[in-house]
Legacy VTK file of the C-alpha trace (Angstrom):
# vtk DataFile Version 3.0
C-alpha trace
ASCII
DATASET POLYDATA
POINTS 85 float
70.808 -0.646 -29.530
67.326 0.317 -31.198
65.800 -2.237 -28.571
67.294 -0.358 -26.065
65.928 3.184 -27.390
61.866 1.848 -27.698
62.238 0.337 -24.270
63.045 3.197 -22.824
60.587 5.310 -24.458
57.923 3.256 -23.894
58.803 2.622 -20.402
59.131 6.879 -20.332
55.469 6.939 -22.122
53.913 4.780 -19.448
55.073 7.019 -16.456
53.776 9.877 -17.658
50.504 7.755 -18.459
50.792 6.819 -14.700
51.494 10.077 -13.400
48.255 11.678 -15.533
46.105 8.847 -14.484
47.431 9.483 -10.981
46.909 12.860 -10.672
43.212 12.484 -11.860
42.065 10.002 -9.406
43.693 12.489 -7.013
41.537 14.728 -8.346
38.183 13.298 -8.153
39.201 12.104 -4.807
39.370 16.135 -3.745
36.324 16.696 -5.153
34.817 13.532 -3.472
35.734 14.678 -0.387
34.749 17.805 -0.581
30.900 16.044 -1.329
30.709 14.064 1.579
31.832 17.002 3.949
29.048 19.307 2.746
26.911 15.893 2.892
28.216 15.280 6.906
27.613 18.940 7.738
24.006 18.736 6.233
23.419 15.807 8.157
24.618 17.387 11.246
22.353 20.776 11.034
19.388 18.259 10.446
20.228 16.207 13.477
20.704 18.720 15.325
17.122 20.856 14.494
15.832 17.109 14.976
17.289 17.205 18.530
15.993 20.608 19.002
12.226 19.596 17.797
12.299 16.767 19.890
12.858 18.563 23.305
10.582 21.421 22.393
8.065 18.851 21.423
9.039 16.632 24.943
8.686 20.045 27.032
5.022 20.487 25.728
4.114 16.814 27.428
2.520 16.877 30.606
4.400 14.608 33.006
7.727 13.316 30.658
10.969 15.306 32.356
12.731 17.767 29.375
15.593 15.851 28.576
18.974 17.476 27.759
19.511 18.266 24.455
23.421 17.840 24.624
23.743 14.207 24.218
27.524 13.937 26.049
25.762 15.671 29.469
23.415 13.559 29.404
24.704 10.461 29.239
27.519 11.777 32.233
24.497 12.894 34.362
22.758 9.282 34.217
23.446 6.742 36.904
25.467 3.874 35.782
23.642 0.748 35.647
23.872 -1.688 38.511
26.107 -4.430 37.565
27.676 -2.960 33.728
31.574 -2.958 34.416
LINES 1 86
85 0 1 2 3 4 5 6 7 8 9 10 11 12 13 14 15 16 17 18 19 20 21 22 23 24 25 26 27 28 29 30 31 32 33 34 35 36 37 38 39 40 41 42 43 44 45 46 47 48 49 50 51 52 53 54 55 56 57 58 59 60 61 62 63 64 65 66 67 68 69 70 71 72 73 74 75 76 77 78 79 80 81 82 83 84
């Protein structure tokens, strides 16, 4: 019967130890997440004020065409390539 009793507490003990551990991985995983998005939307305003540069730097060249600076357009204005499927 006393078997019984410590078995059951200890198997109580180690869900809540589960359940704590699991809730601070959670956690950090929020946090983590919230990290790379600020990261991706850095990355994003810098690509895009790269993109920007670029063009304004490409319009200043004598005889080089301004190329669009929205990257989807442009690739649906290009002629497709003679023999790609």
């Amino acid at each position: 019967m006393r078997a019984r009793a410590v078995l059951a507490v200890s198997l109580g003990a180690l869900t809540v130890v589960a359940s704590l551990a699991t809730s601070f991985v959670q956690t950090s995983n929020h946090a983590r997440a919230q990290d790379l998005a600020r990261i991706q939307r850095e990355w994003e305003m810098a690509a895009a004020a790269n993109a920007q540069m670029r063009a304004t730097v490409s319009a200043h060249v004598w005889g080089v065409p301004n190329e669009e600076l929205d990257v989807l357009r442009a690739k649906a204005r290009r002629p497709a390539r003679k023999g790609s499927p």
